[in-house]
C-alpha positions as CSV (number, residue, x, y, z in Angstrom):
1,X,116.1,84.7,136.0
2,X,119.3,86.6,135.0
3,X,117.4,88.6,132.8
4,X,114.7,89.5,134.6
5,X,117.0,90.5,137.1
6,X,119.2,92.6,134.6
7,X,115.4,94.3,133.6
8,X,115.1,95.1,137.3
9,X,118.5,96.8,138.1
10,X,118.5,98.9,134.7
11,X,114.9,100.3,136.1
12,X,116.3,101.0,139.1
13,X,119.1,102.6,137.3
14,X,117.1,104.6,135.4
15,X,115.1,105.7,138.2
16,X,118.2,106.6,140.5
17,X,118.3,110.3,142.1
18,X,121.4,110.6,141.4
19,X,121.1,110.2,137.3
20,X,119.3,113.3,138.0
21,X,121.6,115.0,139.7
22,X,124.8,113.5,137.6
23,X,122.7,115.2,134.5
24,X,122.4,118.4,136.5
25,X,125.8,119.1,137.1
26,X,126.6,118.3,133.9
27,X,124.0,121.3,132.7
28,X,125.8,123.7,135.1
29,X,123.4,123.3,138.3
30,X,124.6,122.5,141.2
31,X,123.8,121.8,144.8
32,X,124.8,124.3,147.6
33,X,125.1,122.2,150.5
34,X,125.3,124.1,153.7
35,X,124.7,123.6,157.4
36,X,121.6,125.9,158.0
37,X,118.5,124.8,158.0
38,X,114.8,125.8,158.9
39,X,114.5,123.5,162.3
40,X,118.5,123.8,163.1
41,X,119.1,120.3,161.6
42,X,122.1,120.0,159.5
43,X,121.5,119.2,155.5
44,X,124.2,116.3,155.8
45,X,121.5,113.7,156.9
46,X,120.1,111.3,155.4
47,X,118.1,111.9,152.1
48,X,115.5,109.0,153.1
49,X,115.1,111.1,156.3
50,X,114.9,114.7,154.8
51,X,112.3,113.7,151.6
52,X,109.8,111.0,152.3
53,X,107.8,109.5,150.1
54,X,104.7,111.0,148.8
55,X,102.4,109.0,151.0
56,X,104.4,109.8,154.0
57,X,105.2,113.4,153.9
58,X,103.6,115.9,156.1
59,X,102.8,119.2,154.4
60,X,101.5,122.1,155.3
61,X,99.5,124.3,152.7
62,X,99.6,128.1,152.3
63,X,98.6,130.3,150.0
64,X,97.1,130.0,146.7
65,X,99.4,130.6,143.2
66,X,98.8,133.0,140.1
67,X,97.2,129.3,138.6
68,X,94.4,128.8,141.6
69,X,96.7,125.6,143.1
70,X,98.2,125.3,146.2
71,X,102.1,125.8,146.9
72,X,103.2,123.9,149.9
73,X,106.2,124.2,152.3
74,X,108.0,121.2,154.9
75,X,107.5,121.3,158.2
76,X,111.4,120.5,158.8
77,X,113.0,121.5,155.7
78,X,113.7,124.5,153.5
79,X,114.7,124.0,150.4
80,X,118.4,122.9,149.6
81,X,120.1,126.4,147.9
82,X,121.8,125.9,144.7
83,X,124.2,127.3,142.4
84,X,123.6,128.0,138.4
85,X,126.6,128.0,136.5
86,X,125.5,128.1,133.2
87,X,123.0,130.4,132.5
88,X,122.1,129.7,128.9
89,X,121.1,126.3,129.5
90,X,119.3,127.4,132.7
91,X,116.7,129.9,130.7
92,X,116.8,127.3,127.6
93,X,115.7,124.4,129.9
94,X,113.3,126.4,132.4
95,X,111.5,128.0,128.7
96,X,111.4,124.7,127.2
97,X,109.8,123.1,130.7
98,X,107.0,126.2,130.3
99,X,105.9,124.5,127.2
100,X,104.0,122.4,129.7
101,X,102.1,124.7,131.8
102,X,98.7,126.3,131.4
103,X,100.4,129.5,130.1
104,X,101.5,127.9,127.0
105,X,98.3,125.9,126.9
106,X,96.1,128.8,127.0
107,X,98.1,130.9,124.8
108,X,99.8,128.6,122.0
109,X,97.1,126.0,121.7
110,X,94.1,128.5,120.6
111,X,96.6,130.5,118.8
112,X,96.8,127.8,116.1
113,X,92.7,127.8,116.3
114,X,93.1,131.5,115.1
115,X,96.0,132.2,113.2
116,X,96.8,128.9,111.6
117,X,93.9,126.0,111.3
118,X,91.0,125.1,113.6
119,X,91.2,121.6,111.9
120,X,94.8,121.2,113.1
121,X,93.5,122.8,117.1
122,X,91.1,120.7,117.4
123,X,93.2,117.7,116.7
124,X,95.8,119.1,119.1
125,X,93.4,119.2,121.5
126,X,92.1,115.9,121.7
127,X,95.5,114.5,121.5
128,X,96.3,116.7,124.7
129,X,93.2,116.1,126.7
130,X,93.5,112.2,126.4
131,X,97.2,111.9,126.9
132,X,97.0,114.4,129.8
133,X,93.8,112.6,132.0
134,X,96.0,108.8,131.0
135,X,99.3,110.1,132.6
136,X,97.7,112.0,135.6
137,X,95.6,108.8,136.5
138,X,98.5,106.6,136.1
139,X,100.6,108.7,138.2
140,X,97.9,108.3,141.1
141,X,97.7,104.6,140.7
142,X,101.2,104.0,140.6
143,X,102.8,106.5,143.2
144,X,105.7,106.3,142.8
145,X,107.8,109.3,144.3
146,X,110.0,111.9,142.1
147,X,113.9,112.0,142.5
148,X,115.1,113.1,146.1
149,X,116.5,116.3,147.2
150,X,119.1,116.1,148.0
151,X,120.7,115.2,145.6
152,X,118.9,116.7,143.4
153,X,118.4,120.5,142.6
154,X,114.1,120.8,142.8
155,X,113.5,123.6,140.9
156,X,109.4,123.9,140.5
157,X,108.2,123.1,143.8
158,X,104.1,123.7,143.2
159,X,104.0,119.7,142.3
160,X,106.2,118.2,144.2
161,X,103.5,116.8,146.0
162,X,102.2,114.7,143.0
163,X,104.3,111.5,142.5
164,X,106.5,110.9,139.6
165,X,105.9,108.7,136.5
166,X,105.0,108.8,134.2
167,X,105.7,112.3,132.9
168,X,103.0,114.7,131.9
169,X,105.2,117.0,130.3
170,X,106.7,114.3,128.4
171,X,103.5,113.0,127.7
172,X,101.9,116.2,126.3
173,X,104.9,117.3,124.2
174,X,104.9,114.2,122.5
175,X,101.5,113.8,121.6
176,X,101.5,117.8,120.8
177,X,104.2,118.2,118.7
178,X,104.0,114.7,116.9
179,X,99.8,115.1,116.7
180,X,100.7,118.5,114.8
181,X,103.2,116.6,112.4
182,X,100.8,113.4,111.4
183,X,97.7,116.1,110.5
184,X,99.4,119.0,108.8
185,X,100.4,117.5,105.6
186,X,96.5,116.8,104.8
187,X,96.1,121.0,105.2
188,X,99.2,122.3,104.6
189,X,102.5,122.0,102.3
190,X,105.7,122.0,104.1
191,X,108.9,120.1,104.1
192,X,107.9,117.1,106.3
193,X,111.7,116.3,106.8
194,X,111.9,119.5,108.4
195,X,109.0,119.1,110.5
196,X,110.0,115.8,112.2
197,X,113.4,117.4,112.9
198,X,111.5,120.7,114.5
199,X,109.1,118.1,116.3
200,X,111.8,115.7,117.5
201,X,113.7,118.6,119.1
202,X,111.4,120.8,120.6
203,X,109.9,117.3,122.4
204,X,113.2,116.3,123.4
205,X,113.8,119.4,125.3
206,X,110.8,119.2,127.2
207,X,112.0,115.6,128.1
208,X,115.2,117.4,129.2
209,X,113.7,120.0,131.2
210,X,111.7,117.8,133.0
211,X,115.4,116.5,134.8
212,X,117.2,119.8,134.5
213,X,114.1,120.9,136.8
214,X,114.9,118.0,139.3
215,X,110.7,117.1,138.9
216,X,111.5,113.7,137.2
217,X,113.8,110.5,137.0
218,X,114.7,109.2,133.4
219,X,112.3,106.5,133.8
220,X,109.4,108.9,134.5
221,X,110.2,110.7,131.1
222,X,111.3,107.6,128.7
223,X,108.0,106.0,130.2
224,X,106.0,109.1,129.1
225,X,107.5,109.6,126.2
226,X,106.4,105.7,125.1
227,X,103.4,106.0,126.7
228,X,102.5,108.7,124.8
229,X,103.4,107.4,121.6
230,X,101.2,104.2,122.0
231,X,98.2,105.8,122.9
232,X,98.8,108.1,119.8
233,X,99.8,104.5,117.5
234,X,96.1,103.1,118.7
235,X,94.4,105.8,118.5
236,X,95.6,107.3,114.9
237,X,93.6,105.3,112.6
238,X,90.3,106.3,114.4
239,X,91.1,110.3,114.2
240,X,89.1,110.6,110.9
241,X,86.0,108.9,112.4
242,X,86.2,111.2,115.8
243,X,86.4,114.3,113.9
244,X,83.2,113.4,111.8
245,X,80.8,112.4,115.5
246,X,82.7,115.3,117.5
247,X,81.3,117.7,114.5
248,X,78.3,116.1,113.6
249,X,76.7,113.6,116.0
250,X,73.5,115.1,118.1
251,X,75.0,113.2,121.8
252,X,78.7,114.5,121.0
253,X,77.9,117.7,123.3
254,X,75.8,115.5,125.9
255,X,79.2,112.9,126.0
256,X,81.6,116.0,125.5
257,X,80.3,117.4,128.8
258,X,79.0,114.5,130.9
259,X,81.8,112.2,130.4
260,X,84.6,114.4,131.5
261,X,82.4,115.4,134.4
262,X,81.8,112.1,135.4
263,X,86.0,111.2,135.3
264,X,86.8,114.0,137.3
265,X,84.4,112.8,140.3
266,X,85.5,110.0,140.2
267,X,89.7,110.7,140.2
268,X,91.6,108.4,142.2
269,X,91.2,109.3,146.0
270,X,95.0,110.3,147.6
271,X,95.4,109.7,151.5
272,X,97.1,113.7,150.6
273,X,96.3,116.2,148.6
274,X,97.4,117.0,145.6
275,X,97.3,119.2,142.7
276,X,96.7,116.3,140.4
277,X,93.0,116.3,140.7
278,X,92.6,119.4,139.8
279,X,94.9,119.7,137.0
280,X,93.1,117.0,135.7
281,X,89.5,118.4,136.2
282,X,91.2,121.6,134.3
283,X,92.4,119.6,131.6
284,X,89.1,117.8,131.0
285,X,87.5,121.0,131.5
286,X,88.8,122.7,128.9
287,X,88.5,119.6,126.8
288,X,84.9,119.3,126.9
289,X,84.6,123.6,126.8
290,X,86.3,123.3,123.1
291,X,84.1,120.5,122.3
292,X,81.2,121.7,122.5
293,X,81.9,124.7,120.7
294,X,83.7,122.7,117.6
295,X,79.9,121.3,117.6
296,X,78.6,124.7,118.4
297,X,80.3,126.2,115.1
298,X,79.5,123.0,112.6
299,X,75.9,123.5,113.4
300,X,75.9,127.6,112.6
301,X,77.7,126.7,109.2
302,X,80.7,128.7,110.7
303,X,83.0,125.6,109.8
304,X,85.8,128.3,108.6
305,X,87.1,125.4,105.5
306,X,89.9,126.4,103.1
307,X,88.9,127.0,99.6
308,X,90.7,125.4,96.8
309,X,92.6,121.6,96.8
310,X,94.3,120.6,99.9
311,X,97.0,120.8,101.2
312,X,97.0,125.0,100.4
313,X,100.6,126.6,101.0
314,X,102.0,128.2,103.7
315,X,101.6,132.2,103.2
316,X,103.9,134.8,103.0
317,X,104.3,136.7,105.7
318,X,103.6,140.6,105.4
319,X,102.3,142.9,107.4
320,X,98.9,142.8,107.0
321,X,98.9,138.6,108.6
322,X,101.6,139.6,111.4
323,X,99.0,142.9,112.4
324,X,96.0,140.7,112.3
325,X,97.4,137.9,113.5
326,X,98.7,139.9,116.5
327,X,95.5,141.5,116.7
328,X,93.6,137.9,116.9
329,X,96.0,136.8,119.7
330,X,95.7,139.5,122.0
331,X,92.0,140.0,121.6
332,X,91.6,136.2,122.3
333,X,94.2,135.9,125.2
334,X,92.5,138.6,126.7
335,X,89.0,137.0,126.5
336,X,90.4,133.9,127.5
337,X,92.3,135.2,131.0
338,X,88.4,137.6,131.3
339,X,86.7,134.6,131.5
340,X,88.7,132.5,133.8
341,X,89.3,135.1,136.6
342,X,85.5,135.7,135.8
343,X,84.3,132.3,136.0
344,X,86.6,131.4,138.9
345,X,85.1,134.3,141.2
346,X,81.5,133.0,140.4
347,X,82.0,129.1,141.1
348,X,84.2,129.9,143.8
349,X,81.1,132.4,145.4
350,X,78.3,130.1,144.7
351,X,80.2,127.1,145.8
352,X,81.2,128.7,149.1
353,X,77.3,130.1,149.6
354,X,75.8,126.7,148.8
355,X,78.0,124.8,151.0
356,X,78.5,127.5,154.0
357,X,82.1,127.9,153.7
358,X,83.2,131.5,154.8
359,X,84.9,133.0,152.0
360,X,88.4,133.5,154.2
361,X,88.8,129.7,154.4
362,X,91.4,129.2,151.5
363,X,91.7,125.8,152.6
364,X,88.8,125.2,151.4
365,X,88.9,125.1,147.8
366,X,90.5,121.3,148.2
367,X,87.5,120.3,149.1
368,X,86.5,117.9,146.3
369,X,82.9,119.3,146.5
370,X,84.7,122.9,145.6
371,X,87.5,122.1,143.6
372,X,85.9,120.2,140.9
373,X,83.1,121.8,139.8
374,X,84.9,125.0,139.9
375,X,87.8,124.4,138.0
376,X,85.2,122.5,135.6
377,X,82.9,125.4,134.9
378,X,85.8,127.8,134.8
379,X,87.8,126.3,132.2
380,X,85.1,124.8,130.6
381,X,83.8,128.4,130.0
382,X,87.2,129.1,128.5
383,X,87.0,126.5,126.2
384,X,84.1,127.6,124.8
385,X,85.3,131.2,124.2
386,X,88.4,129.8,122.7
387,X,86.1,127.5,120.2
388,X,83.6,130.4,119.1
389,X,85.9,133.3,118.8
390,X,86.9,131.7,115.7
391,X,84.2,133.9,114.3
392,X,84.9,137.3,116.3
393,X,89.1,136.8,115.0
394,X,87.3,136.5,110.8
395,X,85.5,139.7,111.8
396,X,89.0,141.1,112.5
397,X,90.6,140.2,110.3
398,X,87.9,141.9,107.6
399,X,88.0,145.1,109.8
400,X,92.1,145.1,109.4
401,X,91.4,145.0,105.9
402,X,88.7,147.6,105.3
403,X,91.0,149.8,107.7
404,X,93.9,149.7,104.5
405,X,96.8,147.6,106.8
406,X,96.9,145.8,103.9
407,X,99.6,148.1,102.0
408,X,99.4,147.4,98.3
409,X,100.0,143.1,99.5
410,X,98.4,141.3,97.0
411,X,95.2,140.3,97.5
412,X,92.6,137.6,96.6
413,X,89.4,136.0,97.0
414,X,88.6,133.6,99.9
415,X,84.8,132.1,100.6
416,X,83.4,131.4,104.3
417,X,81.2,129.1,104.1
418,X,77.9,129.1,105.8
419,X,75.1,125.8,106.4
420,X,76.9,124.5,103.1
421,X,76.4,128.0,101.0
422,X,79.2,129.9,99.8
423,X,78.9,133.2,101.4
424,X,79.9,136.9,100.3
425,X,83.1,137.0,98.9
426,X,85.7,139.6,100.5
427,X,88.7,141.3,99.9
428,X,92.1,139.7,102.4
429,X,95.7,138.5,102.2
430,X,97.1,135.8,100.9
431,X,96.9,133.5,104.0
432,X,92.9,134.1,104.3
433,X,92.0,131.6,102.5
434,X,93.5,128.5,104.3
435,X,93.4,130.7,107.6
436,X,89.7,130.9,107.7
């Protein structure tokens, strides 16, 4: 009985506000507290009264975002002012908690596809898209709210709405970075002493970031952290077999797409909304889009396999890879943002036709009906241009050649191969042949 209850106070310690807020100040940020406020009521009452929880607050939703959610302001309350008083940390901890949002997803994750390894994306991407759906879900199920304000400093109000633990962020940084470290020694050599240290600390500042922000308790983010971690220890030994039926199997395109379809109808219901859902149909969306196009490319030979014994060695960098490689990554971020805003007008207009919704009601893209087969389409159309540019970025790489950007950098011999055939043989850097 003593233990139990020694258990239950160190969760409740661990979920306290004001851990948050203690961690906070000791970052620099603090709380501004004044006497305005939106409704004439003073700041100085009562946190419980100020910031319900989740399934009690009233809301009112405004205008869409620059990512197609929904932003939402109190009825009674603005949000408590603060002061920054050290700005370093401030820009170091509001980076690292970017390494969680769709701009780093849709940049960083298919840059690796490109410039590095579509073995290693693809494995990335899995990781990400099963971690992600397990901790959104869980969140639902649970409800349990995020750290008050006051006393803590909210910095990233968009989902403030959603509840709390476990952490997503947490989630995905974990199983990103530490998904990256298990699978690179099999294709690359690198010091792997080095690459726990660079995995343990760039996941460990999301983790940070995530209370800096004022979005999460510590229990949220230990919690994600583990959670992610055992769903990476169950799933590990099964990776090899995955890879072969994702690439290979005749139903993995059928299951890619009608499987993530199917969980994203059938998300937990909320008695609110919340962006959850439809970060989660995104998620899965883009998950399935990058499936099928990994299947897509195994079955048109385009399988883009590294000559020679594996693991290859890192290249040198010159500046024939950094001009094709920036070349690659601004020709595919482009084609990626194309074909969301693209895709996203199209749903969105056939969606509002076949169900009669005038195209001024912004409300109603909450609408389960709306929301989830358009973010599904959209960004499942995304992950398919990510998956098959593959191709396009070898042609660019060839034409970056053939154009001399080369220099007088040494040069050798790399095969593509093609339904199992070596193809033509072609003139490229060093890095070519583990690149592609």
């Amino acid at each position: 009985m003593i233990c139990s209850l020694a258990k239950l106070e160190l969760l409740v310690y661990l979920q306290d506000s004001e851990l948050v807020a203690a961690f906070q100040r000791r970052c620099g940020l603090h709380l501004v507290q004044t006497t305005r406020h939106s409704q004439g009521t003073a700041l100085a009452q009562p946190p419980d009264q100020i910031h319900q929880s989740r399934g009690l607050r009233k809301t009112t939703w405004g205008r869409q975002d620059s990512n197609s959610n929904y932003k939402y302001r109190e009825d009674r309350c603005s949000p408590p002012e603060y002061e920054v008083r050290n700005w370093l940390l401030h820009f170091l901890f509001l980076l690292s908690a970017g390494l969680g949002h769709e701009v780093f997803y849709i940049t960083c994750l298919p840059c690796i596809h490109w410039c590095l390894d579509p073995f290693l994306c693809r494995r990335l991407i899995n990781s990400w898209t099963l971690v992600m759906y397990i901790g959104q879900v869980t969140k639902d199920v649970l409800k349990l709210p995020r750290p008050s304000s006051p006393p803590v400093v909210k910095l990233e109000m968009r989902v403030d709405a959603e509840y709390g633990l476990p952490s997503t962020h947490a989630m995905a940084a974990t199983a990103i970075f530490f998904t990256l470290l298990l699978s690179a020694p099999s294709r690359i050599q690198f010091h792997f002493e080095m690459g726990l240290l660079m995995a343990v600390t760039l996941s460990t500042m999301v983790c940070l970031s995530r209370l800096y922000t004022g979005m999460h308790s510590v229990l949220d983010v230990i919690c994600g952290v583990l959670m992610s971690a055992l769903l990476m220890f169950l799933t590990h030994p099964y990776w090899e077999a995955f890879d072969q039926f994702q690439l290979t199997s005749s139903l993995s395109p059928i299951l890619a797409l009608m499987l993530p379809l199917f969980l994203s109808y059938t998300y937990p219901e909320l008695d609110h909304y919340s962006t959850t859902r439809a970060d989660t149909t995104t998620v899965l969306g883009a998950g399935a889009g990058c499936s099928v196009g990994y299947w897509v490319n195994k079955q048109l030979g385009e399988t883009f396999e590294p000559q020679g014994v594996l693991p290859v060695p890192l290249p040198t960098l010159t500046r024939c890879t950094l001009a094709s490689g920036a070349a690659r990554f601004l020709v595919g971020v482009g084609a990626l943002l194309v074909t969301r805003q693209v895709m996203k007008a199209v749903s969105l207009h056939l969606l509002y036709c076949w169900y009669k919704v005038p195209k001024c009601n912004q409300s109603a893209r909450m609408r389960k009906e709306i929301e989830v087969p358009s973010k599904f389409a959209t960004y499942t159309a995304v992950g398919l241009v990510h998956s098959i540019l593959c191709a396009l970025g070898a042609r660019l790489s060839r034409g970056a050649e053939i154009n001399g950007w080369g220099g007088d950098d040494q040069l050798c011999v790399e095969t593509r191969t093609r339904r199992g055939r070596p193809n033509k043989y072609w003139r490229s850097l060093p890095s070519a042949a583990w690149i592609w």
